[in-house]
C-alpha positions, -999 to +999 in steps of 0.1 A: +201-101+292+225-080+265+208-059+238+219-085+209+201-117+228+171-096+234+167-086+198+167-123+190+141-130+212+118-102+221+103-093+184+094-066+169+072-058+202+096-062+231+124-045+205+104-014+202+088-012+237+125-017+250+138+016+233+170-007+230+174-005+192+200+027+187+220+008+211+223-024+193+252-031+172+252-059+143+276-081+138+301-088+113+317-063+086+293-033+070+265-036+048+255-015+024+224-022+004+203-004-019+169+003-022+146+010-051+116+026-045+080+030-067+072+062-054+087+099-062+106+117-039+083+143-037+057+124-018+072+124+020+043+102+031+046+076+004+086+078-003+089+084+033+083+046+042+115+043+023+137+061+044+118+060+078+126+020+071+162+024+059+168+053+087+160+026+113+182-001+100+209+022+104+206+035+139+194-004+151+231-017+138+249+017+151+253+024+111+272-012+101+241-017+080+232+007+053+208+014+029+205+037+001+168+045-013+162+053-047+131+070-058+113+058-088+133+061-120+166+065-108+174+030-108+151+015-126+114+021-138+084+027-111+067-009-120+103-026-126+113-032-087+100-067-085+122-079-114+151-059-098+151-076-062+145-115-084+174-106-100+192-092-075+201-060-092+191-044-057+187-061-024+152-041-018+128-025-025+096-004-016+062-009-029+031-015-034+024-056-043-002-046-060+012-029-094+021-063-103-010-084-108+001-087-144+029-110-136-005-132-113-030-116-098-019-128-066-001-096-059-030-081-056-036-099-020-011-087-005-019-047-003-056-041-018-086-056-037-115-038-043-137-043-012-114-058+007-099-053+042-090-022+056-059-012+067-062-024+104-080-054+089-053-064+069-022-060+095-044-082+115-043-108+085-006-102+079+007-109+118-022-128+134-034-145+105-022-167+078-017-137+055+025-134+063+026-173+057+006-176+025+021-142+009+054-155+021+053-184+004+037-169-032+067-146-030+094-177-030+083-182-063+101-147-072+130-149-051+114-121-030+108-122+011+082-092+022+078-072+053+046-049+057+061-014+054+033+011+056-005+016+048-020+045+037-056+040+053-085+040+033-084+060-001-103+088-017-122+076-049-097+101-074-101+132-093-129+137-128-128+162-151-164+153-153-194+151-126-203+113-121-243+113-120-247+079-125-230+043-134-236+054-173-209+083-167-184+054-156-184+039-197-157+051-219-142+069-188-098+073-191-089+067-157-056+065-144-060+035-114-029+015-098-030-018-092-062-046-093-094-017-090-084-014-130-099-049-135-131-044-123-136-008-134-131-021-168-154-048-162-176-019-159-169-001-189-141+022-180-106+025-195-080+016-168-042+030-172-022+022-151+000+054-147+032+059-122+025+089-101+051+114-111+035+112-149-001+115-136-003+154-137+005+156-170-021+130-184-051+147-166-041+184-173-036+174-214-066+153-217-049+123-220-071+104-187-102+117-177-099+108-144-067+098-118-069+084-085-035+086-059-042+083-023-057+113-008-058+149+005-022+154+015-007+137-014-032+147-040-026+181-033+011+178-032+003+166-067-016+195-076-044+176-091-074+198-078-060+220-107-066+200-133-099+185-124-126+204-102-145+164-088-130+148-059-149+114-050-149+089-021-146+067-008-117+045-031-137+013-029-111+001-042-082+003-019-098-001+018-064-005+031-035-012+006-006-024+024+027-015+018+060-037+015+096-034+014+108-068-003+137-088-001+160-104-022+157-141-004+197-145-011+206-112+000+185-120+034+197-150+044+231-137+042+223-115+074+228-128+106+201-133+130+206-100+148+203-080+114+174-103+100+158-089+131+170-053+128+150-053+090+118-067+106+118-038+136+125-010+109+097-025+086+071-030+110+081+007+124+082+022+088+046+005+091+026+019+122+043+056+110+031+057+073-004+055+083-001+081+113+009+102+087-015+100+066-041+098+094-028+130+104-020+152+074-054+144+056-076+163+075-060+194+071-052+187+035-089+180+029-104+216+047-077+231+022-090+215-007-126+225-002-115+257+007-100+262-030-133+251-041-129+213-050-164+196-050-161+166-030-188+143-038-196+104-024-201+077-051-236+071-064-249+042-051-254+024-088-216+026-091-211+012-062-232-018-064-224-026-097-183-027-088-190-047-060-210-071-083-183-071-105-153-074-080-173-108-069-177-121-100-139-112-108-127-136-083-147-165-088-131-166-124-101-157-112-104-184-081-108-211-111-083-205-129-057-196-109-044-217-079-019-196-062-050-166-059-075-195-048-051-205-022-048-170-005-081-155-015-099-180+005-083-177+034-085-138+032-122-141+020-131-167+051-110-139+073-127-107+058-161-120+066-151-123+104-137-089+102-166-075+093-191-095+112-164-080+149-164-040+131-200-040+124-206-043+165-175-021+175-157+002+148-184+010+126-215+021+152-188+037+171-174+058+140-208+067+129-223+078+161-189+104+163-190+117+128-226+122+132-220+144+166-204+188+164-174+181+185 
């Protein structure tokens, strides 16, 4: 079989496990595309996707196919990339879906809701569930195709100026949160903005938010916010798993051929497994450093907690009513969640508590 028939029908799998992908060449006359990225450059973990992704596409078409990435605000605006791929102002970008529950709250389903899967969960949902198909099709509606493109594992629970004792310390709280956690932290008194990450330095270190959440360790650091506030909590209860996806312009897409419609789901789903090995591997190290410099890292109280889980289910029955595209996807990801957890709670979670609980 030659390399261009077996990317067509091998998948991503057989593409990767082959080691074939340097090799192939795409057909046709270059492409060059651009990519627009919501993340800073300075993040290597987070901006990295980016280029691992565009890297990949490159040496999978022996360079015929090209693209350029863009970190936030040199093309357009942090939260403006979904606009810019419906319009076709770029052919991609990279992101996370969930900045952009404003526009319906469906976004939100596609990379983190408070509570929700984590991050193996949810690449489960995505190729083994309905999850592709459902997101897949909410996205037609904005001339956008996705490919998971990364996962940053389960997040810490940000950075307070303040000690929280209780849920009372979460009222009146400024707290910069991306994405659909704002929702119900506001639900519970709190003041959500929703900040890019190259400006959220500057709002905790003038006073501006009282609190900031990112990702964790590695980034955080890189971010310098340990300075600027001394209380680091966990876990982010609000993004178990957020997903990651580099999205399509639908028109720009199906104007590949089949070999290079292929070649962007290899470097995507590549992009995908090495974001989270990243993370998974930098943190640690990150973390010891952290507490080293004498950052109080300190879990949730349990009131705060139970009150934003009551308040994330009560968000999504209103939401469920009102809203049919959500209702469509959130039951099939609330009916797939609950099987999750019912197969982790015999496997993943005894075995992960019995090893954390041992001096190794």
């Amino acid at each position: 079989m030659d390399r261009r028939s077996l990317i067509k029908n091998a998948g991503i799998a057989g593409v990767l496990a082959a080691g074939v992908a340097p090799a192939v060449h795409a057909q046709g006359a270059a492409i060059r595309w651009r990519l627009a990225s919501s993340f800073p450059k300075s993040l290597d973990t987070i901006f990295g996707g980016a280029e691992t992704f565009a890297k990949k596409v490159s040496e999978m078409s022996g360079g015929k196919f090209t693209i350029s990435t863009h970190a936030a605000g040199e093309l357009m605006p942090a939260f403006g990339v979904v606009d810019g791929v419906q319009n076709g102002t770029v052919e991609c970008a990279h992101t996370a879906p969930y900045y952009f529950f404003g526009k319906d709250e469906t976004f939100a389903l596609g990379c983190a809701i408070p509570f929700g899967l984590n991050s193996r969960q949810m690449t489960a949902w995505m190729y083994e569930g309905n999850g592709m198909k459902l997101m897949r099709e909410f996205y037609a509606k904005y001339n956008i195709i996705n490919f998971p493109a990364g996962n940053t594992g389960c997040q810490m629970g940000g950075w307070y100026r303040k000690e929280i004792k209780s849920v009372k310390d979460m009222k009146g709280l400024k707290m910069r949160i991306g994405g659909f956690g704002g929702k119900v932290l506001e639900r519970m008194g709190s003041v959500p903005q929703n900040i890019p990450g190259g400006e959220i330095y500057q709002a905790l270190e003038k006073g501006t938010i009282d609190a900031a959440e990112w990702v964790g360790p590695y980034d955080d650091q890189k971010l310098g916010f340990n300075k600027v506030a001394p209380f680091y909590y966990y876990p982010g209860w609000w993004e178990g798993g957020p997903e990651l996806d580099v999205f399509v312009n639908n028109k720009a897409y199906e104007a590949l051929s089949a070999d290079n419609k292929a070649i962007v789901e290899a470097a995507a789903a590549f992009a995908h497994v090495e974001m989270q090995a990243k993370y998974d591997a930098k943190n640690p190290t990150a973390l010891k450093q952290l507490v080293g410099s004498k950052t109080k890292v300190l879990p949730f109280p349990k009131d705060v907690l139970d009150l934003a889980f009551k308040e994330s289910m009560a968000l999504y029955a209103e939401i469920s009513a009102k809203n049919p595209n959500w209702k469509k996807v959130y039951d099939d990801y609330a009916n797939f969640r609950k099987d999750q957890n019912l197969w982790f709670r015999f496997t993943e979670a005894r075995f992960d508590n019995f090893m954390q609980s041992q001096k190794l």
